[in-house]
TORZABA-919863 format. One line per 10 residues: number of its first residue (from 0); for each residue x, y negated, z of N, C-alpha, C. Coordinates in steps of 0.02 Angstrom, whole numbers, plus 50000, padded with zeros to 5 digits. Atoms other than C-alpha are relative to their C-alpha. Layout:
// TORZABA-919863
NUM = X/Y/Z/X/Y/Z/X/Y/Z; ...
//
This chain:
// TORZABA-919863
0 = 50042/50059/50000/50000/50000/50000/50045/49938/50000; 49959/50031/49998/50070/49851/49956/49963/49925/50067; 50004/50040/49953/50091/49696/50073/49999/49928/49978; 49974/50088/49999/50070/49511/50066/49973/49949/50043; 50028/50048/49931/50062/49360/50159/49964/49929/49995; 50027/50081/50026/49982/49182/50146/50065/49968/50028; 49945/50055/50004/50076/49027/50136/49999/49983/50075; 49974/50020/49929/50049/48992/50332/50043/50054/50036; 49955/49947/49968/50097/49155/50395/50084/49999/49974; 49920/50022/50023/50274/49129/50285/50020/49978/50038
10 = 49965/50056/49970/50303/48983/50358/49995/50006/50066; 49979/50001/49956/50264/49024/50521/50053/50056/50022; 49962/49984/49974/50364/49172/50528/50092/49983/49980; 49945/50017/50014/50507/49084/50455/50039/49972/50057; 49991/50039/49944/50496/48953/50588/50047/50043/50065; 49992/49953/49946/50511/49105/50721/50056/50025/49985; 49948/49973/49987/50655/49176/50665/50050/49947/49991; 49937/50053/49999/50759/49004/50629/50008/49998/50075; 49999/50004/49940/50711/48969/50806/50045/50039/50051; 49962/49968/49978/50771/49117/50867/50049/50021/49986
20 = 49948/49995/50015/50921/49101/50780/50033/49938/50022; 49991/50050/49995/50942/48917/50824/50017/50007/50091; 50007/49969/49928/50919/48978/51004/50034/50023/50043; 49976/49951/49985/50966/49143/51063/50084/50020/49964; 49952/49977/50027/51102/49180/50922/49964/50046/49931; 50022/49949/50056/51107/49292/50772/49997/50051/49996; 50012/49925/49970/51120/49442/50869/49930/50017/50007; 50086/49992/49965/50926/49426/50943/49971/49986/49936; 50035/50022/50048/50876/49333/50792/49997/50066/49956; 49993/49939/50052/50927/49502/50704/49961/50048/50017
30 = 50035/49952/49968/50850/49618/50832/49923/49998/49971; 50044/50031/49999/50703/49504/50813/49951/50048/49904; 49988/50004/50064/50700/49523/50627/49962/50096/49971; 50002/49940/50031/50731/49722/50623/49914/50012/50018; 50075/49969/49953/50571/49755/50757/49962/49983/49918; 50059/50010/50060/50452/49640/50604/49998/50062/49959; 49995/49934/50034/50541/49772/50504/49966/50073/50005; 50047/49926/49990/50466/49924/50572/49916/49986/50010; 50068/49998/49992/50303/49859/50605/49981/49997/49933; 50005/50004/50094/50307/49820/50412/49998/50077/49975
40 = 49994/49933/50028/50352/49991/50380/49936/50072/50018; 50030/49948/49972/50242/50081/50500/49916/49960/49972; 50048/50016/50012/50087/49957/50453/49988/50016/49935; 50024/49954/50045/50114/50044/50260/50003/50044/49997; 50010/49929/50012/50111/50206/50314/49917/50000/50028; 50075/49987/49971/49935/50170/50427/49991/49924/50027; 50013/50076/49990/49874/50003/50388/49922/49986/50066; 50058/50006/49954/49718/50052/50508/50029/50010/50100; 49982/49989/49943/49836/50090/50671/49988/49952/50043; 49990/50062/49963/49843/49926/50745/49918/49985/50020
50 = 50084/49995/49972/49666/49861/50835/49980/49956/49953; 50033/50043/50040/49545/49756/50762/49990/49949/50056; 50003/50084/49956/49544/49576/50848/49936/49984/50013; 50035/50017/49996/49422/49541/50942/49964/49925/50021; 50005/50082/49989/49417/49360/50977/49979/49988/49907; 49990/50035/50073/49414/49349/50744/49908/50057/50002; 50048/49959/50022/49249/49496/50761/49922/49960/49963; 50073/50045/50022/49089/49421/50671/50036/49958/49910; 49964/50044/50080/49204/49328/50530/49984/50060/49927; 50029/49964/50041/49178/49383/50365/50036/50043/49967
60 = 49941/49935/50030/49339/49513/50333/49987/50009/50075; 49954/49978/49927/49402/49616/50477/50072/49994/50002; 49928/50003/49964/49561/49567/50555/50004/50052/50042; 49961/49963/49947/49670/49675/50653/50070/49944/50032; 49944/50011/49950/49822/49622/50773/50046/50023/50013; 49954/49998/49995/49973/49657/50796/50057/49991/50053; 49969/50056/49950/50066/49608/50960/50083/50003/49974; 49923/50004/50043/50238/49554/50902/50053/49954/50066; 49981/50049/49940/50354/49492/51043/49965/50012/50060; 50061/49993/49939/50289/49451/51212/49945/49951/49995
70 = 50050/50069/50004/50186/49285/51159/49951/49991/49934; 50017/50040/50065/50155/49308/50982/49932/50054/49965; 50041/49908/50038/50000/49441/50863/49993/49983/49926; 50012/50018/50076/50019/49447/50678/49921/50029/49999; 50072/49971/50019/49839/49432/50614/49982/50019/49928; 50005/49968/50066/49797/49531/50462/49936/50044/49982; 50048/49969/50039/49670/49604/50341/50019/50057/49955; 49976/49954/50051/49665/49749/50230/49946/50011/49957; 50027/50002/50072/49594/49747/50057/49990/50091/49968; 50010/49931/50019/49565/49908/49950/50070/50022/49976
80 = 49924/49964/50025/49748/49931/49892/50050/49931/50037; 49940/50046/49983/49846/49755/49999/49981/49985/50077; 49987/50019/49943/49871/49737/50166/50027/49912/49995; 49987/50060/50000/49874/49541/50187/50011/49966/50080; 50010/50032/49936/49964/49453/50340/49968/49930/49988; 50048/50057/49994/49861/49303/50376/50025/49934/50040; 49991/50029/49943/49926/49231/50545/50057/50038/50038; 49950/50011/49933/50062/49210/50678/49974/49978/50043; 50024/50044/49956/49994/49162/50821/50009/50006/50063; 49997/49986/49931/50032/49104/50973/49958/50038/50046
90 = 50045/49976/49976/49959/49189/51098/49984/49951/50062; 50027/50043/49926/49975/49052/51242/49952/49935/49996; 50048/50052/50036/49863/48945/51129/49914/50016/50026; 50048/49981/49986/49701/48940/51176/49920/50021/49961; 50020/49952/50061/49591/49074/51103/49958/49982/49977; 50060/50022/50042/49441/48977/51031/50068/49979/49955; 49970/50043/50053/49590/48888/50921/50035/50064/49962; 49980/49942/50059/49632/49067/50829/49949/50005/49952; 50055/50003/50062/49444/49078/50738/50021/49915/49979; 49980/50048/50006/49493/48891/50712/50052/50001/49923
100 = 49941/50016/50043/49672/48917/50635/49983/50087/49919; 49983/49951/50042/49610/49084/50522/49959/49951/49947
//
């Protein structure tokens, strides 16, 4: 199944790993980096593993979640053949402003 992302999700996870390269170093920023990596890998072997979000339920796709980090949940949809990430999102944001930012 192939994967893609919208233009916010890019950019925010770009943000996230400059940060944590700007930060921590390029050691963590790498760690950081591989983890996305496997969740990428393991979300096209079973794009249904992950939960379905329930703060996004009622909208007119289904999202699922992702927890990524300790703060952060990629939010994503899945189509008939593309898994699409959607969202980065904080999680210390407050949760009416996720149906908001999708």
């Amino acid at each position: 199944m192939k994967i893609s992302t919208s233009k916010k999700f890019q950019e925010r996870i770009e943000d996230f790993f400059e940060y944590c390269q700007l930060n921590y170093g390029m050691t963590v920023a790498q760690k950081k980096r591989d983890e996305y990596d496997n969740i990428l890998n393991r979300l096209k072997l079973f794009p249904e593993s992950y939960r379905i979000e329930p703060l996004l339920q009622g909208k007119s796709k289904e999202y699922r979640a992702i927890n990524f980090e300790k703060d952060f949940k990629i939010i994503y949809s899945i189509a008939e053949d593309e898994i699409r990430l959607e969202n980065l999102w904080n999680t210390k944001r407050n949760p009416k402003s996720l149906k908001k930012d999708i």
